[in-house]
N, C-alpha and C positions, 0 to 999 in steps of 0.2 A: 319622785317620779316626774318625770318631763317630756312634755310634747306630746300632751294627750287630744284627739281629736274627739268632740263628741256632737252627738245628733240630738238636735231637743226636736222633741213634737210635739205642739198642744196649739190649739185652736183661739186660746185669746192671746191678742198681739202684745197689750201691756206685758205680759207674764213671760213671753218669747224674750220681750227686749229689756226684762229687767234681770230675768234669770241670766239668758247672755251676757251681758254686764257684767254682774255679780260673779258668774264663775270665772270667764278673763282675766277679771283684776288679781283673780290670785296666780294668774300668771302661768305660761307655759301653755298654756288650754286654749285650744281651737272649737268655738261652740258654731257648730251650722244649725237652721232651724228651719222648722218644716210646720202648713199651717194646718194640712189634711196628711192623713196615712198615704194617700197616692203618692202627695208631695216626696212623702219622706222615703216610701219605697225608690222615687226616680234618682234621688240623691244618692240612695244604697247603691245603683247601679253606676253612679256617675264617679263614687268619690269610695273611701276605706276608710271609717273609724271603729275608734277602740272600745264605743260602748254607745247604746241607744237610751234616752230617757224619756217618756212617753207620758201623756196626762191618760187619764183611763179615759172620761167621756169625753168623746167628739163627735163630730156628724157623720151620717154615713158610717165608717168605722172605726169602732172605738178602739180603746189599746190595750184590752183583751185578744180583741180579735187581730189586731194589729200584731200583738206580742206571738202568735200561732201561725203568722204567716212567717214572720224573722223567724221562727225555730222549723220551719221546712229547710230555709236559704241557707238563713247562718246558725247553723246548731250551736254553736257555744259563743255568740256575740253578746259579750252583757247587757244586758236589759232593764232599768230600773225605771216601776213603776212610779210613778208621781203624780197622787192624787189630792183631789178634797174628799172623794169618798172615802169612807171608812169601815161601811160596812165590812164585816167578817166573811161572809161567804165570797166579795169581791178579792179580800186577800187570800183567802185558801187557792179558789183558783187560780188569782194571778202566781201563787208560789207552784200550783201543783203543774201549770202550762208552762213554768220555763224560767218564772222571771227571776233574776238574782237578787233585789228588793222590793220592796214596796216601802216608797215614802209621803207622808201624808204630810198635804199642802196646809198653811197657814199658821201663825203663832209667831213668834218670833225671827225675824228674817236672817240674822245672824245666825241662831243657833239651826233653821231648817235649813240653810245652804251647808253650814257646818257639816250636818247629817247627812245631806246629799251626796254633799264630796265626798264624805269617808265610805259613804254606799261604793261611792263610784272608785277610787281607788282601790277599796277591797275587790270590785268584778274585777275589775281590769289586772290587780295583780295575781289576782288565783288563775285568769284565764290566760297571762302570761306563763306563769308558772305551770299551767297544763301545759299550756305550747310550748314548752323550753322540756318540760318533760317524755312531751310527745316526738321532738326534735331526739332526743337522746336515746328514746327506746330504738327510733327507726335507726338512730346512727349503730346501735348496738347492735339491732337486726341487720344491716347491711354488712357488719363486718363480723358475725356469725354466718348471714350467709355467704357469703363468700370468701371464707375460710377454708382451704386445702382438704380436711381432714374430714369427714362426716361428723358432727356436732349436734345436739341439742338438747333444750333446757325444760327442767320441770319446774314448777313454782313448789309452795309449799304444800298446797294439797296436792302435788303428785300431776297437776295437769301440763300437755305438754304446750310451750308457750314460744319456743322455736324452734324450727327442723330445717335445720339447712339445703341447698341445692344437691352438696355431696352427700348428705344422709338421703336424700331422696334417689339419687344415682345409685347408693350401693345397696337399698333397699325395694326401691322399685315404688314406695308409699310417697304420695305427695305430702307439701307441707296441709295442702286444703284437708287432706284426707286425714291428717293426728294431730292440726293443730287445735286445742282446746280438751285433748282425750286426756282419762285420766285411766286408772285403776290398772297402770302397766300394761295398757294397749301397745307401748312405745316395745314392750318386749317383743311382740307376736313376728313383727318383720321376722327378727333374727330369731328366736327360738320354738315361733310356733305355739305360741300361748302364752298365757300372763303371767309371770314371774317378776321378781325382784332382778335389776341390773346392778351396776357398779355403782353409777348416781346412787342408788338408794339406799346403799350401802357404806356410805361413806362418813357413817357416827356408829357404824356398828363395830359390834367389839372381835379380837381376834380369835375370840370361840367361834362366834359369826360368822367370818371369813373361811372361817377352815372348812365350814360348811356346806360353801359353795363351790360352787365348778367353774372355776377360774385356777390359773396357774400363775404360778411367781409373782404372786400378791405381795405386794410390798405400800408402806404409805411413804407418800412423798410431801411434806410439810402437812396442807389438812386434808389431801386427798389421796385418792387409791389409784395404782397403778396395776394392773392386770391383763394377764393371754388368755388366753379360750380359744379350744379346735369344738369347741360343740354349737357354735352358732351358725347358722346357714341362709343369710340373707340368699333370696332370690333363689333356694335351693341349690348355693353351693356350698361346697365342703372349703370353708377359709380360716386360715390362722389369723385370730386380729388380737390388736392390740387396743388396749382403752385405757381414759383417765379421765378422773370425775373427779370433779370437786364442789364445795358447799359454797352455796352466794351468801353475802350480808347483807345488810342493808347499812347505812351510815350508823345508827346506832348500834351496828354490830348484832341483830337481828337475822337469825336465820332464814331467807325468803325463798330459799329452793335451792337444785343444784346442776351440774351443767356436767354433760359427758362427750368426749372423743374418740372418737371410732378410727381405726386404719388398717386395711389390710395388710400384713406383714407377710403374709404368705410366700412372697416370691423372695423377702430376704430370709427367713424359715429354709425356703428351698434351698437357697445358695447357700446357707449356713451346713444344712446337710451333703447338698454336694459337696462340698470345700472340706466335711468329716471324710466321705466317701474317697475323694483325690487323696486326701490323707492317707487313708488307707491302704489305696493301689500305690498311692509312692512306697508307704513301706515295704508290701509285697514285694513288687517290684524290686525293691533296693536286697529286701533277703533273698531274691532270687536271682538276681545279678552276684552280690558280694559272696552268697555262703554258696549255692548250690554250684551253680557255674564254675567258683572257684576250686569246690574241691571236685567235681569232674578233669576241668585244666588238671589241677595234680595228678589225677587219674590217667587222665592222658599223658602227658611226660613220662612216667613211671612206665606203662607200658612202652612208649616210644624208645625208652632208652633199654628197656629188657628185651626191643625186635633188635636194637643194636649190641647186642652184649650176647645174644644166642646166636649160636653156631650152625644149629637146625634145623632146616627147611619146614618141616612142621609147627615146631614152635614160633619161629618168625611170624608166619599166615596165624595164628593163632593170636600174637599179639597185635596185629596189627589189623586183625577183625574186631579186638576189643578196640583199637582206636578209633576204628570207622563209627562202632555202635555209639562211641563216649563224641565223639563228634556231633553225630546225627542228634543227641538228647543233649547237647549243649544247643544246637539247632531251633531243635525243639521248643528249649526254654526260653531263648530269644524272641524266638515268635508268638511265643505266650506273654512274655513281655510284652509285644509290641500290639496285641490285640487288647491285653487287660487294660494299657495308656487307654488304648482308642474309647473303651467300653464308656457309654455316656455321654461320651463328648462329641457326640453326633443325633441331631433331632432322629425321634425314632419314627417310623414310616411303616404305612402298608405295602404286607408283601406277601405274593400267593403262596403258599406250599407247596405246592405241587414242582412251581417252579423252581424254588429254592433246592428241593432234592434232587432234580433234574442238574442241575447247575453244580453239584457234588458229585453226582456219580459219573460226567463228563470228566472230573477230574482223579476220579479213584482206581484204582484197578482193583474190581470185586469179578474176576474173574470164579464164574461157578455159580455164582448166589445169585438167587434172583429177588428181586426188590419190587414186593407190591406196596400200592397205593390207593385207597379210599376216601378220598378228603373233601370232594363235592364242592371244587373249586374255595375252597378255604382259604382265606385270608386273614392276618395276623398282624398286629401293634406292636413291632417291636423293633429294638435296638437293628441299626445295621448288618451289626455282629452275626445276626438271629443262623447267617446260614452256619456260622463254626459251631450251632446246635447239631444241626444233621450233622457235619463234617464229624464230630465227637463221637455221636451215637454210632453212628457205621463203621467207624475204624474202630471204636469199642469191641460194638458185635464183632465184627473183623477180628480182631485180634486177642479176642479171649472166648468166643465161641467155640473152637474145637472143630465140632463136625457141622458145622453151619451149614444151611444151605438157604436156606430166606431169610429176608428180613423184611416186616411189613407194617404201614403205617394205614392209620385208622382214626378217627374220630366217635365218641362217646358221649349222651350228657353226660354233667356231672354237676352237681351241688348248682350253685350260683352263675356257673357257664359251662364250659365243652372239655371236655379232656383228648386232649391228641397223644396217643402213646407209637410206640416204637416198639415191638415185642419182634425175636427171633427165636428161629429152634436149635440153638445153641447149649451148651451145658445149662447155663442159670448163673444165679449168684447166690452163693449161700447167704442163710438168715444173717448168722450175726455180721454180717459187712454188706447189707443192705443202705446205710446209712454214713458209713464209713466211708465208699467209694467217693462222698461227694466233697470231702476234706481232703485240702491239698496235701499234696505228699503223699497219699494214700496209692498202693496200688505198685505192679509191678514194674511200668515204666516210669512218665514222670511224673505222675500221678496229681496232672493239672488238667486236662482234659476233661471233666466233668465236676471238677469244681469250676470251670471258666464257663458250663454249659450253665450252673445253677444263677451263677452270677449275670451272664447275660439276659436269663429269662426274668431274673428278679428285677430289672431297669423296669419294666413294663409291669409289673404286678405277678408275672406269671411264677409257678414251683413248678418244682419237678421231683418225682422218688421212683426207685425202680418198687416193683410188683409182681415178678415173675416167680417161675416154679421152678426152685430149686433142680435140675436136672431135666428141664423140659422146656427152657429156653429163657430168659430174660427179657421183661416188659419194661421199660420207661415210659411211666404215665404224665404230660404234662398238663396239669390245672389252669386252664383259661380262663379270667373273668368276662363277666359281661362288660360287654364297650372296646373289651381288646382281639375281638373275632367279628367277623362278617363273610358273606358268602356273596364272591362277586363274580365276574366275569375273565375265570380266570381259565391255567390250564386245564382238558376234559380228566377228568378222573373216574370215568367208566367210559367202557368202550361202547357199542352202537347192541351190544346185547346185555346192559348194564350191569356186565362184569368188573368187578377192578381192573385198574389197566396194572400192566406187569411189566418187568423189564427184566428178560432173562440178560446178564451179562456176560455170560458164557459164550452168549453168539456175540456179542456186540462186537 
């Protein structure tokens, strides 16, 4: 050890300037010295050494009282006592006030400088070695917290000993508010009571894991890697990801363990959209390659049977099947080109009222009249949302029979509002209540209300019919809460708070 500065204080001057001596000559050692406690405080203020050494009786204040004021200032500046007193109750105190020895004056001058200095280089290197230790927990703690991912560490009883900035951001909990908690306080952010996490999981056995609620548990060398949709920091609904692993210590002593938090949620989503694109590519491509194609056959064949007939009747006859195989290749095209679009556009509020407004400008429902109840209702949904009505009214339309209304309505229902569609139309019989909503299903292209279910499913929302057999067919659709509101939209009662109506007969 080198370059040690030390403070002596004691009140007789021989003793100042033989001690001073004595420890220099063994070199490296800087001795200042002080003849009163005042003295020796002005110097504290003036200069920095690495240990004080103090006689106990002096005038005015002894180094008792001395050694109580250094441990306000400098809590861990070593301190060795050095006296002729010897009484016992003088060293209990001076050990239980602070001091790192007590050395007693006289005897042999070699062997009591001996013992002094070994006093003194044992303070000074344990209080180095806090300092270098203190140095390293902060360096640890600075770079936990300011680590990307939410982090933090339990010791071995379980208390929590760092919580990062991020764990504080995605939890809402400060570090001041869990650091030092134990008995899986650290759970309650995220699950709302005390539980066992990952960290504390992480020597349990794989009965253990199976046990818990966590997904695609896997170990990764001595830690655990695991998903969870059941955690809800800040009361939201998030997919996270975590990893824990167990601390040593140098002797390879277990002293606790350390977890990482991240929300995955938004690559979760993209991983299911990217399933979903999957998906509509395929549709898409069997409805391009198989359907379309063998319509085109369908068409050719007729085309070449209007040229190969002789007959005025027969010609118009194939060549009205051309128009129809035309129009439902049409058809599928633009089912194509709405199922691309579905999703890939932010979904938005959008009133009711006006969205059916905005379909029957473009329909011709000549005869039907089309009421509406909806109290300015507005709805979370896909762009798409208006080829819901579009579907529904040309449905009614074109498998109703003796139709003459069709009318929209709102309901409670369960957990939100149910908006249904019902007309007095024939119905839909039972066993193809269910059926209608599968493509391919039905007498034309039988995409029209599987493209309705699919749009309302982007937003949460279902859909099923409900009606009476032979007294007209209901479409009930299921709203949650959060995906409806009632704003300031079109009037949907008149001024005698009728439904408003639109006969289209006149229009």
């Amino acid at each position: 050890m080198t370059d040690i500065s030390l403070l002596y204080v004691d009140d007789e001057e021989i003793l100042r300037k033989v001690t001073k001596e004595y420890i220099e000559h063994l070199g490296n050692i800087r001795v200042d010295t002080a003849s009163t406690v005042n003295d020796a405080l002005q110097k504290l203020k003036e200069s920095t050494y690495d240990a004080i050494i103090s006689d106990y009786q002096m005038p005015e204040i002894d180094g008792l009282d001395f050694l109580k004021i250094v441990r306000l200032k400098h809590r861990d500046m070593p301190f060795i006592l050095f006296s002729g007193k010897s009484r016992e109750e003088v060293i209990i105190e001076a050990l239980n006030c602070g001091a790192d020895f007590y050395v007693q004056k006289g005897g042999n001058p070699r062997a009591q400088f001996a013992e002094l200095m070994n006093m003194v280089y044992q303070a000074v290197l344990r209080r180095q070695s806090e300092m270098e230790l203190a140095r390293s927990e902060r360096r640890l703690n600075d770079i936990i917290n300011f680590l990307p991912d939410a982090t933090f560490v339990i010791d071995r009883r379980g208390k929590v000993i760092a919580w990062n900035l991020a764990m504080e951001e995605m939890t809402g909990v400060s570090a001041v508010q869990m650091l030092g908690k134990g008995e899986y306080e650290y759970a309650i952010p995220f699950y709302g009571t005390r539980r066992e996490m990952l960290l504390d999981l992480v020597l349990a056995s794989e009965d253990e894991l199976a046990a818990k609620s966590y997904h695609h548990v896997h170990r990764e060398g001595s830690g655990l890697v695991a998903e969870t949709i059941d955690a809800r920091p800040r009361g939201q609904n998030l997919h996270l990801w975590a990893k824990a692993t167990p601390l040593y210590d140098n002797a390879g002593n277990l002293v606790g363990a350390i977890e990482t938090v991240r929300d995955i949620s938004d690559i979760r989503d993209a991983e299911a959209h990217l399933q979903e694109m999957t998906k509509k590519l395929s549709l898409m491509s069997s409805v391009t390659r198989h359907d379309i194609r063998n319509r085109i056959n369908g068409l050719l064949a007729y085309t070449n049977l209007a040229r190969s007939t002789e007959t005025a009747p027969d010609t118009e006859r194939y060549l009205s099947q051309v128009t129809r195989t035309a129009q439902e290749i049409l058809r599928q095209i633009e089912f194509a080109r709405d199922y691309q679009e579905l999703g890939a556009n932010k979904a938005l509020w959008q009133n009711v009222s006006g969205v059916i407004l905005r379909v029957l400008e473009q329909r011709d429902c000549m005869g039907i009249r089309i009421e509406h109840s909806l109290h300015s209702l507005e709805c979370y949904a896909d762009p798409l949302f208006e080829r819901v009505f579009d579907n529904l009214i040309d449905n009614a339309i074109r498998y109703g029979d003796s139709l003459t209304r069709i009318s929209f309505g709102i309901e409670e229902g369960g957990a939100g509002i149910v908006l249904y569609c019902e007309d007095d139309g024939v119905g839909i019989p039972e066993e193809f209540k269910e059926q209608i909503f599968e493509r391919g299903f039905g007498k034309n292209t039988g995409l029209g209300l599987f493209l309705v279910r699919e749009i309302l499913a982007i937003t949460g929302m279902t859909i099923r019919e409900n009606g009476v057999p032979g007294r007209g067919a209901r479409f009930e659709i299921a709203i949650p809460q959060g995906r409806f509101r009632f704003g300031e939209g079109t009037p949907s009662q008149d001024s005698n708070g009728e439904p408003v109506g639109y006969d289209v007969h006149s229009a």
